[in-house]
BAVEXGU-729184 format. One record per residue (C-alpha): x, y, z. Coordinates in steps of 0.5 Angstrom, whole numbers, plus 2048, in hexadecimal, padded with zeros to 3 digits. Example, Ala and Ser with C-alpha at 12.3 -4.5 7.8 and 13.67 -1.06 7.14 Angstrom:
8197F7810;81B7FE80E;
END
This chain:
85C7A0829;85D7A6824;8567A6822;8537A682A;84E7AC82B;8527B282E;84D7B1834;8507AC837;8567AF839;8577AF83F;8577B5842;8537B883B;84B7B583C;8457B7837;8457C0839;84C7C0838;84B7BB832;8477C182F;84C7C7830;8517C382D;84D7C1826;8497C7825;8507CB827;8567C7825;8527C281F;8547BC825;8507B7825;8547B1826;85B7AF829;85E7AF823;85B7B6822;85F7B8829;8657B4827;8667B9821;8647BF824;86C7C1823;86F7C6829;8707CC826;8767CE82A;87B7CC82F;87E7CF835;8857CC838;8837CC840;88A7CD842;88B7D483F;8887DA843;8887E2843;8897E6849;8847EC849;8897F1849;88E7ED842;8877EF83E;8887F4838;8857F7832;8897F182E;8857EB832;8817E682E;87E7E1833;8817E183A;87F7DC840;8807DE848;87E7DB84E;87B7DF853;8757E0857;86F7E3857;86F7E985B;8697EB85A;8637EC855;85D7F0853;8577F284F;8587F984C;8547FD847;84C7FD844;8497F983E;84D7F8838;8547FB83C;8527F7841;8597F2843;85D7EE848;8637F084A;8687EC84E;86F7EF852;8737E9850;87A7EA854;8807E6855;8877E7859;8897ED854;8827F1853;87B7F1851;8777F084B;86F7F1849;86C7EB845;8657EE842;8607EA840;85B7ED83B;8567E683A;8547E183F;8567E6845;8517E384A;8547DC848;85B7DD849;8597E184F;8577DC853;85C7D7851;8637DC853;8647DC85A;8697E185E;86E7DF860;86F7D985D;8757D7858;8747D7850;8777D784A;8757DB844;8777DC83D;8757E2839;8787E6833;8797ED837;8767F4835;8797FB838;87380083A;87380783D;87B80583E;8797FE841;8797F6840;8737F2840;8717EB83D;86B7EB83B;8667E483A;86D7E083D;86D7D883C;86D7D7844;86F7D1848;86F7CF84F;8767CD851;8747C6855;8777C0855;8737BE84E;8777C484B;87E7C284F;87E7BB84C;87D7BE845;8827C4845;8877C1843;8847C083C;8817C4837;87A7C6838;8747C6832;8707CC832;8697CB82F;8657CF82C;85E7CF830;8587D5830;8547D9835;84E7D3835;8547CD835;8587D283B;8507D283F;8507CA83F;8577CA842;85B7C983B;85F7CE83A;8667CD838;8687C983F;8627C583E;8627C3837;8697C1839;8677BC83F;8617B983B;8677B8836;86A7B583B;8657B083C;8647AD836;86C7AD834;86C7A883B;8677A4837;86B7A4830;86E79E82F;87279C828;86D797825;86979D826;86C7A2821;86C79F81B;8727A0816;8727A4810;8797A380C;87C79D80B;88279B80F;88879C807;8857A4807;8857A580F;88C7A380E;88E7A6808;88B7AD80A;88D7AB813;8867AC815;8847A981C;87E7A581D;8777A881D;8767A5824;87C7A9826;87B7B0822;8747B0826;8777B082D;87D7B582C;8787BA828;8747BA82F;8797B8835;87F7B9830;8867B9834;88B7BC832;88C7C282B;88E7BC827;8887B7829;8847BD827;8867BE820;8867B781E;87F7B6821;87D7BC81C;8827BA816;87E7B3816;8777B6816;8777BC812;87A7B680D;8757B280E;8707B980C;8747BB805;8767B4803;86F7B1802;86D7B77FF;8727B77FA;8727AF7FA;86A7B07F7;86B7B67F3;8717B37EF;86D7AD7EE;8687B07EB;86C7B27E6;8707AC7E5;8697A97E4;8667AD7E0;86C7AE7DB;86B7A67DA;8627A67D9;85F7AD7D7;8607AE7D1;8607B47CD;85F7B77C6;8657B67C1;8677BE7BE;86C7BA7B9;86D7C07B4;86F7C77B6;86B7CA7B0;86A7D07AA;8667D47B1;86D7D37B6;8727D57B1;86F7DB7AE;86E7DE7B3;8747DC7B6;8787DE7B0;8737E57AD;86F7E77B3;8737E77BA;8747ED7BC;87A7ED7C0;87F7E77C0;87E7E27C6;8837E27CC;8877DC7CD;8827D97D2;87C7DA7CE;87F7D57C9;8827D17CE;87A7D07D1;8767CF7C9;87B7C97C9;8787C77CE;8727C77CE;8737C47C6;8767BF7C8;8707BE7CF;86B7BD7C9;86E7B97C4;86F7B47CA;8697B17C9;8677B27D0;8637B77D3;8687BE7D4;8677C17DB;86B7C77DC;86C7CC7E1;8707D27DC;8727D77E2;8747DE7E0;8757E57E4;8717EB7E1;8737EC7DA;8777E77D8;8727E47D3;86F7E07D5;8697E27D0;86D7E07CB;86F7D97CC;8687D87CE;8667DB7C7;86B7D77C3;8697D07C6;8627D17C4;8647D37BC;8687CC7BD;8617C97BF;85C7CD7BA;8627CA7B4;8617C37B7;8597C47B6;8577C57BD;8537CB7C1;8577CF7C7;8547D37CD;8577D87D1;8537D97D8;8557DF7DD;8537E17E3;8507E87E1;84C7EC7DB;8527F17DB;8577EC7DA;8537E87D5;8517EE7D1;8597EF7D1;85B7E87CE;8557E87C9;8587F07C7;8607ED7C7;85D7E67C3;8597EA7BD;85E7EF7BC;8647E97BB;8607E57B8;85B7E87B3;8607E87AD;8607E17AE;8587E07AD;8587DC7B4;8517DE7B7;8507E07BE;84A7E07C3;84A7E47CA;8447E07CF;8437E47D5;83D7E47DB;83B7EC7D6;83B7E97D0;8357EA7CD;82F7E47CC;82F7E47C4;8387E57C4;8377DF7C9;8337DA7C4;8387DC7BD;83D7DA7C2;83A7D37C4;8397D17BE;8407D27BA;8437D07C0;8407C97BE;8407C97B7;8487CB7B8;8487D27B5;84B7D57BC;8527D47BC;8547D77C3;84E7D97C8;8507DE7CE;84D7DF7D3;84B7DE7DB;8477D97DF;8427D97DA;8467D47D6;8447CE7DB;83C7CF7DB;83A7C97D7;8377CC7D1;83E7CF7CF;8407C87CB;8467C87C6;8467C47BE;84E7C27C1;8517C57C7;8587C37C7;85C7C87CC;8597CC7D1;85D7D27D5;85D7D57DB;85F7DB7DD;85F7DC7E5;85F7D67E7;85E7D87EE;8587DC7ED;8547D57EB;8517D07EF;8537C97EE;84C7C77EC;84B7CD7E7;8527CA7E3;84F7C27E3;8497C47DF;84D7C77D9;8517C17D9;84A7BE7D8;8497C27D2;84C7BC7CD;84C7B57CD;8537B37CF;8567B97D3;8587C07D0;8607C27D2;8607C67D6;8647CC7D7;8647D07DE;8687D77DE;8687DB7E5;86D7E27E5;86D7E17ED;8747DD7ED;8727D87F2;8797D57F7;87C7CF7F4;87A7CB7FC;8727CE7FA;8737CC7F3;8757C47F4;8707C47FA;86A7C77F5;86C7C57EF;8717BF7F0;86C7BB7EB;86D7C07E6;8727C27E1;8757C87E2;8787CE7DC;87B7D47DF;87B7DB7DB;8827DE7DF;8847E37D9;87F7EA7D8;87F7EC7D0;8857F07CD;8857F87CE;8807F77D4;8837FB7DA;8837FA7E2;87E7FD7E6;8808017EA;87D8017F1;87E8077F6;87A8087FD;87880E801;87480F807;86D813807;87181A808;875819801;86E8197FE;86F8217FA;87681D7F8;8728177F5;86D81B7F1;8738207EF;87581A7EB;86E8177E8;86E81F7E5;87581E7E2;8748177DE;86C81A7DC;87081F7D9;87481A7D5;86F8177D3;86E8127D8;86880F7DB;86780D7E2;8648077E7;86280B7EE;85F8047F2;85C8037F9;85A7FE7FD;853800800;84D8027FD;849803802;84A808809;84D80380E;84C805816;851800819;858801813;859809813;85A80880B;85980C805;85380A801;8528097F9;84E80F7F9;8518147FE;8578127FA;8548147F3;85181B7F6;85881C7F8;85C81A7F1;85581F7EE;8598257F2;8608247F1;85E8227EA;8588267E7;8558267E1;8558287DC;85C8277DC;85C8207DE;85781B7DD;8568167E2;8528107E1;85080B7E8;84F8037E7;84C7FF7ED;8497F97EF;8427FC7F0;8427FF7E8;83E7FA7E3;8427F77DE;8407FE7D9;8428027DE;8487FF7DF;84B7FE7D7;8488057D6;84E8077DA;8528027D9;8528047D1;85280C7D3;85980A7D7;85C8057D1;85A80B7CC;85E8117D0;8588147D1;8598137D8;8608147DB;85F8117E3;85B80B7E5;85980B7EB;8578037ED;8577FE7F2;85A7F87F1;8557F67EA;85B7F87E7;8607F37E9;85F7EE7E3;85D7F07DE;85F7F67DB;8647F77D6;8667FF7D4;86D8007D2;86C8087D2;86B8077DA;8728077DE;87080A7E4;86C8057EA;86A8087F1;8678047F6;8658077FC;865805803;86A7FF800;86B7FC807;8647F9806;8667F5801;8697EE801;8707EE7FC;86E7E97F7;8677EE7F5;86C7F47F7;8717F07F2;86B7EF7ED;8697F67EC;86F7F97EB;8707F47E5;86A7F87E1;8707FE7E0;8767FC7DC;8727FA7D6;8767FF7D1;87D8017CF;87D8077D5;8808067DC;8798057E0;8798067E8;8758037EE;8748087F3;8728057FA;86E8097FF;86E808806;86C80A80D;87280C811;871806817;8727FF813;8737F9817;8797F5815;8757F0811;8737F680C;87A7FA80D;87D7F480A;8777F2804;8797FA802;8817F9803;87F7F27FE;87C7F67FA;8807FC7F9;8877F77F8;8847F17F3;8807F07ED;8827EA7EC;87B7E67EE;87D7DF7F0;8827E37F6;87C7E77F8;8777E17F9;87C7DE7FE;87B7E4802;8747E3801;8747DC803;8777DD80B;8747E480C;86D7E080A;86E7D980B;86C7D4805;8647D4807;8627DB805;8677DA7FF;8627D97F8;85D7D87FC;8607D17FD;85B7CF802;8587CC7FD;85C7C87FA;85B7C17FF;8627C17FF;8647C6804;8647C180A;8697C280E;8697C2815;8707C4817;8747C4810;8757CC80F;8767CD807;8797D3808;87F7D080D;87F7C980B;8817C9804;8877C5805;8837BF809;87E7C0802;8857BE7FD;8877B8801;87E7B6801;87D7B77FA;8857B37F8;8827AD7FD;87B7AD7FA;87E7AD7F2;8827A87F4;87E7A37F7;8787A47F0;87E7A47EB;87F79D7ED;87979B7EF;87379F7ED;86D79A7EF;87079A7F5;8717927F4;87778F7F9;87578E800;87A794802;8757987FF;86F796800;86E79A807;86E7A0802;86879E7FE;86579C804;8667A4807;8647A6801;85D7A3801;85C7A5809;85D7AD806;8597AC800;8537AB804;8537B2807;8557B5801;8517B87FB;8537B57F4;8577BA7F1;85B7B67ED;8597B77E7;85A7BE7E6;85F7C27E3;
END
């Protein structure tokens, strides 16, 4: 019955079929069943017009309509509604779908509307308000809580805004029989964890009945959401502990312990000999290691990277590092050349600038196994690149590459490489055991000793002579400086600084030959870019003047001073990352933030995370419900972020109770072999069909 074509629902046919699937991707009952109310209105509470005030969030009056007009020309063309009741007036505009809601409202006739009021010019409107006509429809529903749906100009022009998606919905509930809806969880995981039936959770979340019928219905579902998420993810890994095998590291070798003993040039933190152990013991397992190594900026991540590797080389195997820019690249080759050249370990850099003749002495004592570390970026996965014995592949920013990109390094050997996957964006625990639940994960939460905290302060734009009074004082001890900005080009729309005007600016507050200034952008070639990049690394230059090409990448000790301009544009994670590319030496190093004077609250609060925390992990939480988790590490991806009604960002404590559920079941019965379980494999296939196959990737 699920599986019925959307059109044959009474009341929809084949035009509003149409706007349904190319608006709401509805095609099928079951399509419309799942198209989850997104808010809920108690149509026993109501608002005089007087009783509104600045503090009022969403309110509902019942009133009529007194009367109503079209005002304006073109683009502030608009409907305007006086809405009165037995203490006052009220206008409800209408910006969009004018003409239409003009002739659905009539005077004198009794409503209820339901809107988040706005104040303008010293009075209170609604604007774009949910209406409903108060007939005897609507009296037989007031008593319960009403579904809000979201709908779209096309929808409300076929008659399916809120209120008519809400009578269709009506419809097919009537329908809706138990045998309908088939159940998803056994009856011993519905009792252990009190969870009504499917049948029922899908009635109360459209017609609930009370508060408490409400909250049940979407405690089951959004159970039901994270638990077979992380029911397929935890028995990937179980299954892949058991039948991927991996290269066996058996000796930590001459290689490891020299350097480790000779030529570390500081001692690693607890944290980092915490993680190294882990990975030891990944790969002398005998299966293949897939580790997620997450670190904020600065904690040594490097480090571990490159002490893993000399355990594959002492072992007789090749390694590659893969990262998501030149710079980057060019900066572990540096870091790995210096720390390694007295070990006589040969390290190469493949790039997309590499040179043809460079490329073929490359290819070649990569397959006669001459070549013991390869660095590069997406040019290690073309096909020519072939490895004598890749036996470890890290990759730094793990969310910079696409999951295709990681599967065809894997392939670069017979048996799997281990993989390590290193990010210093601190991803939120409920996100890390939603992507990365198949995954084992090491976490670096210590930064290396003698490293002092950023200090982050934020200023409004007319503190700017105070900012670069600032810059001047810490050029004058030495210091190098970060200016960034968020735009290259002139943008007619945001009243933002560009990069350029910003670099003229900077040019006459700090003129040569003074100052040296070097200027690194997207639209430089790669030697533009690492001549400049080498100018600032030297000290010729004492501020860099950038986009965000410096977020990764860049490890300049001397530099202790990071500005970033209109800061307000910037999400906190990249905020959080940028900062990172100071604190790299012994000297106090300093963040300054730089804002227009009027700041949402969602850009007040992301300046206040900032200026309170350095601590990563507390500012991915943030970033997590200001974003929500589908614009978080490009996480769309993925194919796991399915969720229609599971918010990772509030239902972390439903994602425990789902992940304790679904690791109980696979640690009794992996196969899914007794017949209380079998409806789990069975639910598994059914979702398999849409999904690609990403199982196989670390």
């Amino acid at each position: 019955m699920l599986d019925t074509p959307i059109e044959y629902l009474k009341g929809i046919g084949p035009q509003r079929a149409e706007v349904l699937k190319k608006e709401l991707n509805i095609f099928t009952y079951r399509d419309f069943l799942t198209n989850y109310p997104f808010r809920y209105v108690d149509r026993t509470v109501f608002t005089t017009i007087k009783d509104i005030h600045d503090e009022s969030q969403y309110v509902q009056i019942k009133g009529v309509v007194d009367s109503l007009e079209v005002v304006g020309l073109k683009q502030a063309k608009r409907l305007v509604v006086w809405f009165r009741d037995n203490t006052g007036v009220i206008e409800l505009v209408f910006f969009k779908g004018y003409n239409w809601m003009a002739q659905k409202l009539k005077v004198g006739q009794e409503y209820v509307v339901f809107g988040k009021p706005s104040s303008f010019k010293g009075k209170y409107n609604l604007a774009h308000p949910d209406i409903d006509l108060v007939n005897n429809d609507f009296l037989s529903q007031q008593s319960a809580f009403q579904a809000v749906y979201n709908s779209t100009e096309k929808l409300k022009i076929k008659g399916l805004d809120s209120e008519g998606i809400r009578r269709m919905m009506r419809v097919l509930i009537n329908q809706l029989q138990p045998q309908h809806i088939e159940e998803t969880l056994s009856e011993e995981v519905k009792q252990d964890y009190k969870l009504i039936d499917r049948y029922n959770a899908f009635i109360q979340i459209h017609c609930p009945e009370n508060a408490e019928q409400l909250k049940q219905a979407e405690l089951r579902l959004k159970f039901d959401e994270l638990f077979y998420i992380q029911l397929r993810l935890l028995k990937l890994n179980k299954v892949r502990a058991v039948t991927v095998r991996g290269f066996v590291f058996i000796k930590v070798g001459p290689l490891f312990n020299d350097f480790f003993n000779n030529y570390l040039p500081f001692e690693l933190t607890n944290a980092q000999k915490r993680v190294l152990k882990e990975v030891r013991f990944d790969v002398g397992s005998g299966r293949q290691m897939n580790r997620l190594l997450q670190g904020d900026v600065g904690s040594g991540k490097t480090m571990v990277a490159l002490m893993s590797m000399l355990l594959a080389i002492d072992n007789g195997f090749q390694t590659c590092i893969m990262a998501p820019t030149e710079i980057l690249a060019q900066q572990h080759a540096v870091t790995f050349k210096e720390a390694l050249n007295p070990l006589g370990v040969e390290v190469a850099i493949l790039t997309g600038s590499t040179k043809a003749k460079e490329r073929k002495i490359i290819h070649t004592k990569l397959l006669n196994g001459e070549i013991k570390i390869l660095i590069g970026t997406h040019a290690l996965i073309e096909d020519i690149v072939k490895f004598n014995n890749l036996g470890l592949v890290v990759i730094d920013e793990q969310h910079r590459f696409g999951v295709a990109q990681r599967a065809k390094l894997r392939a670069k050997n017979v048996l799997p490489p281990h993989m390590l996957i290193m990010t210093a964006t601190p991803i939120p625990r409920t996100l890390a055991m939603t992507l990365y639940g198949d995954l084992d994960t090491s976490l670096i939460d210590e930064l290396p000793p003698g490293r002092k905290p950023i200090k982050t302060l934020h200023f409004m734009e007319n503190h700017r002579l105070r900012v670069y009074g600032f810059m001047r004082e810490q050029i004058e001890l030495g210091r190098q400086v970060y200016v960034v900005f968020p735009l290259i080009k002139e943008s007619e729309k945001l009243d933002y600084q560009n990069l350029q005007q910003g670099y003229d600016n900077i040019i006459k507050e700090f003129a040569p030959p003074n100052y040296q200034i070097s200027i690194v952008h997207g639209k430089l070639s790669n030697e533009q870019k690492d001549f400049e990049m080498q100018r600032f690394i030297k000290g010729e230059t004492q501020i860099m003047v950038a986009t965000t090409v410096i977020e990764v990448g860049v490890n300049i000790p001397n530099a202790s001073v990071m500005v970033i301009e209109s800061a307000e544009r910037f999400g906190l994670s990249q905020l959080h990352q940028l900062r990172g590319r100071v604190g790299r030496g012994a000297e106090q190093s300093y963040c300054l933030l730089l804002t227009g004077y009027k700041l949402g609250a969602d850009s007040r609060l992301r300046m206040e995370t900032m200026v309170r925390t350095n601590d990563g992990f507390e500012i991915s939480e943030v970033d997590l419900k200001l974003r929500g988790p589908g614009d978080i590490e490009g996480t769309q991806q993925s194919g796991v972020m399915d969720l229609k009604l599971a918010n990772l960002a509030q239902d972390g404590q439903i994602l425990q109770l789902a992940r304790q559920a679904a690791q109980t079941i696979l640690d009794e019965d992996v196969n899914f072999e007794s017949e209380k379980n079998k409806i789990y494999n069975k639910q598994l296939l059914l979702q398999q069909k849409n999904r690609p196959n990403w199982s196989k990737i670390g």
